[in-house]
Structures are given as C-alpha cells and as structure tokens.
C-alpha positions as CSV (number, residue, x, y, z in Angstrom):
1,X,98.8,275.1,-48.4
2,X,101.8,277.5,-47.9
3,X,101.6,279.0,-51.4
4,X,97.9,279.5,-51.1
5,X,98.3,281.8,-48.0
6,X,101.5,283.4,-49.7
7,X,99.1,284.0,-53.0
8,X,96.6,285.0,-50.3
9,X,98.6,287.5,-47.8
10,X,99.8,288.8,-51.6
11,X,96.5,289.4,-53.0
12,X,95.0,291.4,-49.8
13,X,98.7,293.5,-50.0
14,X,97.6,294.4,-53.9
15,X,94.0,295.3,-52.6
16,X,95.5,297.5,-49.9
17,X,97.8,298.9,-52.0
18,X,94.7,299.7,-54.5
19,X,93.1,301.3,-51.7
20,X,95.6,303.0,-50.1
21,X,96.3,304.8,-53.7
22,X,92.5,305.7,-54.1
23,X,92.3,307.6,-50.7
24,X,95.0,309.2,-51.6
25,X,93.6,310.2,-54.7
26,X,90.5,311.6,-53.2
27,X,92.6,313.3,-50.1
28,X,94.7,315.2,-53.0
29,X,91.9,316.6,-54.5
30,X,90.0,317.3,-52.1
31,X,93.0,319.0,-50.9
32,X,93.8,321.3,-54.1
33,X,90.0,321.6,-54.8
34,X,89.8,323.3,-51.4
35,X,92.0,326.2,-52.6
36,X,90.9,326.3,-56.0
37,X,87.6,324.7,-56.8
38,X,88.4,324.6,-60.4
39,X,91.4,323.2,-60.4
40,X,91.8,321.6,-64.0
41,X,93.2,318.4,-62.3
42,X,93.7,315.7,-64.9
43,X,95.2,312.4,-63.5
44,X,96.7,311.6,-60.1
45,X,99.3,308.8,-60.0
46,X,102.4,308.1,-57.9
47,X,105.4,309.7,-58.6
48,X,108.9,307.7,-58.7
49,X,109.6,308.9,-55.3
50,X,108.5,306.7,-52.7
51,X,105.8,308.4,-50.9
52,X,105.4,310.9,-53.2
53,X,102.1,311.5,-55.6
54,X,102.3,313.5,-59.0
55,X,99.3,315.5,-60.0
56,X,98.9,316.6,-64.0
57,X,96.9,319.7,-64.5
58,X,95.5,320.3,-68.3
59,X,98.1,321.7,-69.8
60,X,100.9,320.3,-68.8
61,X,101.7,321.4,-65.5
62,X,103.0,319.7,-62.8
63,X,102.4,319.2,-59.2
64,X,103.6,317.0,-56.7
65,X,101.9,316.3,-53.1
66,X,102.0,314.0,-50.2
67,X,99.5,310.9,-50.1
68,X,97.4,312.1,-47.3
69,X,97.4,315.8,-49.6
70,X,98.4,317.6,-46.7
71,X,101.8,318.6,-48.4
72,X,102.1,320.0,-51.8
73,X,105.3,320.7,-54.2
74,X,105.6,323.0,-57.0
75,X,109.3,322.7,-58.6
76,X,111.0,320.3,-60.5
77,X,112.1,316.9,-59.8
78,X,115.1,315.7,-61.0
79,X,116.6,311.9,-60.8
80,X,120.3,311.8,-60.9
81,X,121.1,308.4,-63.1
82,X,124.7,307.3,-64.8
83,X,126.4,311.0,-63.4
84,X,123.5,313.1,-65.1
85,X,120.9,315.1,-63.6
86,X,117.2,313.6,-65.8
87,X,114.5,316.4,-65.2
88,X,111.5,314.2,-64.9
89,X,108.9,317.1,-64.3
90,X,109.7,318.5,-68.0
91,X,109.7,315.3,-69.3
92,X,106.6,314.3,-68.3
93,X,105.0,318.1,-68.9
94,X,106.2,318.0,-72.6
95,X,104.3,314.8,-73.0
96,X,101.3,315.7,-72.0
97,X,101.6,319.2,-74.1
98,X,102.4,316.9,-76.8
99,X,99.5,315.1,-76.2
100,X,97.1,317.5,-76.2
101,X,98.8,319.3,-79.3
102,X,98.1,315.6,-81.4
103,X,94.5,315.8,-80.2
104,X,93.9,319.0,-82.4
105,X,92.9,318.3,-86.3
106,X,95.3,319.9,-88.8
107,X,92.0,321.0,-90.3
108,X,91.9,323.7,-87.7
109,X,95.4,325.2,-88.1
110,X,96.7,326.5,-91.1
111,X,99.8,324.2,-92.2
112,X,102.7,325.1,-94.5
113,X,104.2,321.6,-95.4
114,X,106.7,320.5,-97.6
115,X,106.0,317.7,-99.9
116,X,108.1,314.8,-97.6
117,X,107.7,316.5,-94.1
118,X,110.7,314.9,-91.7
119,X,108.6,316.7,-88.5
120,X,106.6,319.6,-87.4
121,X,106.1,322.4,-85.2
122,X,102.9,323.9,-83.7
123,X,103.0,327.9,-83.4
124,X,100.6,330.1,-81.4
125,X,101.0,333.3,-83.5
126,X,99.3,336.9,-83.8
127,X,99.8,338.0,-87.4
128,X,100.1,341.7,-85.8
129,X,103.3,340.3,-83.7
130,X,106.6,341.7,-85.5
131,X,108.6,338.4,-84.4
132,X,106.0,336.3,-85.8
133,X,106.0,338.2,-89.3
134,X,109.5,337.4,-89.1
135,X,109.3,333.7,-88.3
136,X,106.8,333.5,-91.3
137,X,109.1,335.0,-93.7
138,X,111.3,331.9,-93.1
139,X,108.7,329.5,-93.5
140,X,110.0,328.7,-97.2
141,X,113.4,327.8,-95.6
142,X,111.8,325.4,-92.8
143,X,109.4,323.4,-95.0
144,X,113.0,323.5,-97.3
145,X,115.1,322.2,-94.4
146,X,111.7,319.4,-93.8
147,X,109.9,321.0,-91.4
148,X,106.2,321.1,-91.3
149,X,105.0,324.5,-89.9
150,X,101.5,324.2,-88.1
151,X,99.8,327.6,-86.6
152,X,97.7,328.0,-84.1
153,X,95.7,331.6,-83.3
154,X,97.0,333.8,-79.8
155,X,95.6,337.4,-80.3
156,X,97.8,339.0,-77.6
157,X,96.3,341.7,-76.9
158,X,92.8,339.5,-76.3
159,X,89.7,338.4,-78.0
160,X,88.3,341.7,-79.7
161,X,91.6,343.2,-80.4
162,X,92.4,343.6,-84.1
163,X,94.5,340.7,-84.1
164,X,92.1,338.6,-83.3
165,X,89.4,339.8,-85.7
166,X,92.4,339.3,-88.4
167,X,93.2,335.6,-87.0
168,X,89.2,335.1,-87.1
169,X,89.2,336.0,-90.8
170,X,92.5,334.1,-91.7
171,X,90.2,331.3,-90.7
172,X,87.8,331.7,-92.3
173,X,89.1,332.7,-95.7
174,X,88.4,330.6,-98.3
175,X,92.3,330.2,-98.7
176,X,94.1,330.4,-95.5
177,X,97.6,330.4,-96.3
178,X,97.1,333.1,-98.5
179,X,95.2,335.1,-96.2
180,X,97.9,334.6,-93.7
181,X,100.6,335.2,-96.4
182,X,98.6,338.3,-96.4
183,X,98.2,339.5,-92.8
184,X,101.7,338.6,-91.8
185,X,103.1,340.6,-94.8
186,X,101.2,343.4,-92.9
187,X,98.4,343.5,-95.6
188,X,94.8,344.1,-95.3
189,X,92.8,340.7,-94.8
190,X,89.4,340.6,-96.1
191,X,86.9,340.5,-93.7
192,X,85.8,337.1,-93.4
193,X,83.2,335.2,-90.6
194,X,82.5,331.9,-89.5
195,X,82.9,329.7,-86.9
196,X,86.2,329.4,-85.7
197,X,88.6,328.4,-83.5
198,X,90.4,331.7,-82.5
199,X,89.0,332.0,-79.1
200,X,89.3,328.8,-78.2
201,X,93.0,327.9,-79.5
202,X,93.8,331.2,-77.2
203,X,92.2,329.6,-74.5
204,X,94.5,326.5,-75.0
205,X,97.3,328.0,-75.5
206,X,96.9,329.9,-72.2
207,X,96.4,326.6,-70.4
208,X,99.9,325.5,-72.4
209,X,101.5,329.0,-70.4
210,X,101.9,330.7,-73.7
211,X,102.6,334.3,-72.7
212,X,104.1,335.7,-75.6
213,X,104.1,334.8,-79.7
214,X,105.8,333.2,-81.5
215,X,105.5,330.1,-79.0
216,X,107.1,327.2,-80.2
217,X,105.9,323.7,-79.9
218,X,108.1,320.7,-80.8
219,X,107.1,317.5,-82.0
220,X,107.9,315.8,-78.6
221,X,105.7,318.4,-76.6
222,X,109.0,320.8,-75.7
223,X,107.4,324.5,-75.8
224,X,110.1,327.1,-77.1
225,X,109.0,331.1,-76.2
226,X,110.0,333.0,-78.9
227,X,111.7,333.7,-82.1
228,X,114.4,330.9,-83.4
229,X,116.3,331.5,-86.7
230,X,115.2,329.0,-89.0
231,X,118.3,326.4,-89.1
232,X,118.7,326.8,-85.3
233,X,114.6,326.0,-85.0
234,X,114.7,323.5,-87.3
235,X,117.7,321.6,-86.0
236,X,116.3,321.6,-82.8
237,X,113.0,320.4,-84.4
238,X,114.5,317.8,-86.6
239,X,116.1,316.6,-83.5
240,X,112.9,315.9,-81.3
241,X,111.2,314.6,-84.1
C-alpha cells in the first residue's frame, strides 16, 4: 500500500511538473510575442539554472527568461566547473547554427572539396568583397590542408546590388566553380538566370547575425567574422571537426 501512494504522490509531482513547464511556456511567449509579434521563437525549455527558462530564436540566438515570463535575460551564461569558466549560451547557439547549416543541401552551395575531406567550413561570401577574393585564392591550400570549402551567397550591399546579380549568376552557371573562379578573380561572369537561392541564403545568413563577408562557419556551428589565413582557419577548422 505505501509504495502505491509513493508511485502515486510521484506520478501527480511529474504531472505538475509537466504543467507547471507548459504555462510557463505559453507565459514566455506570450510575453516576447507582446513586444515583438514575430518573434522567430523556436523551442522553449528550462535552462540549467533552477528557475530559469532558455528560449532559442532561429538562428541561434539566445534568450533566457523567468517561468512566469515576466523577466527576461539577454547575456551569456557561464557554469563555472573543475576551476574553468564553460560558456553554455555559445555552446548551445553554435549547435543550433550548426544545425541549421546541416539542414542545407550541398546542391545549393558551391563546394571546393578535396578528394578525402577531414571537415568543412560554410562561407557567406560576396564575390565583390576584397577579403573574400582573398580567402578564395587560398582555397587550393585549404582543400590541401583537408578542408572542405562550402559557400553560401551574402550580397552586402543587398538584393539588387551587383553582387548579388553576380552571386545569382554564379548559380546558375552551368559550372559554378568556374563561374566563381571567375567573379572572385574579379572577371566578368556571364549573365546567367534561374532559380536560386541568393535571396534566400542572405536572408539566413542575416538570421545567423552575419554582418560582414567572409563569415566563417565551423563544422561544430562556431561562426568566425572575417578573414583567417588559411593554416590558422584550417587548424581551427580541423580542430572542431
């Protein structure tokens, strides 16, 4: 008889628990949807800190907020284990980028790859960006070193701009890598049209925080702005592999 009200008294804890972690759920939202309506909310769970919920935006981003959503946090959150600081808000942000980078068929990138790839990396470029003409020039000595090089389209200056028309007909050329050989060796690109993914791998990428190109994407979701030499970016890609 005791065990059964033991298994009971646990079973109605679960089911408050269950509950208690829906209203909180629906408080949060309705919370964050009050100040912005389209607020690309993805998943709401608790957060290792007692008390605590953490709330994962598309993209990446996160946020963290009181269960009864009357509170919200935007920072990091750090546990301090074994005499070491562990930054749990980029942890779990680069796993999500990661995620959503996965998602995204190498059919609509163009991808330099050596013939035994050890990793990759996933770069939001702009063929008229002088840093990116640079990165591309040491493509050879990535794919060398093993690394996969994967782009992805971010016309700077905006859809429209003559980068972007020059992305839009890297994609659609009947040879990408050579049309992108092409436009990042500051050569005319024929004229090309189809449908492509230029506006809507900018789009993405904004929702990443991509602000600038090159923007480097690790295997494990970890988002470098900017240029890297090619043995410091690929030790550092070979490293989150």
């Amino acid at each position: 008889m005791r065990v059964i009200r033991f298994f009971a008294a646990a079973t109605i804890g679960l089911a408050s628990s269950v509950v208690l972690a829906a209203d909180a759920d629906k408080a949060i939202r309705d919370s964050l949807h009050s100040i912005q309506p389209d607020m690309p909310i993805e998943a709401i769970s608790e957060s290792p800190m007692d008390g605590v919920y953490q709330v994962q935006l598309k993209g990446g981003r996160q946020l963290y907020a009181s269960a009864d959503g009357q509170f919200l946090i935007q920072g990091y959150m750090f546990q301090f284990k074994d005499g070491q600081a562990i930054n749990l808000t980029e942890q779990a942000q680069s796993r999500s980028v990661a995620k959503t980078i996965e998602a995204i068929p190498t059919s609509e990138m163009v991808v330099f790859a050596p013939e035994k790839p050890k990793t990759h990396i996933t770069v939001f470029t702009d063929t008229d960006c002088g840093y990116c003409q640079k990165l591309h020039s040491e493509v050879p000595e990535l794919n060398r070193l093993g690394v996969e090089v994967r782009y992805m389209a971010f016309p700077r200056q905006g859809m429209g701009s003559h980068g972007a028309n020059t992305l839009a007909s890297v994609w659609c050329a009947k040879d990408r890598q050579a049309a992108m050989n092409k436009a990042k060796a500051r050569e005319e690109v024929s004229t090309a049209s189809c449908d492509n993914p230029v506006a809507e791998q900018y789009e993405l990428g904004q929702l990443l925080g991509v602000q600038g190109t090159p923007a480097i994407i690790l295997a494990d979701g970890q988002i470098i702005p900017g240029y890297q030499p090619a043995p410091q970016l690929a030790a550092l890609a070979l490293k989150a592999k």
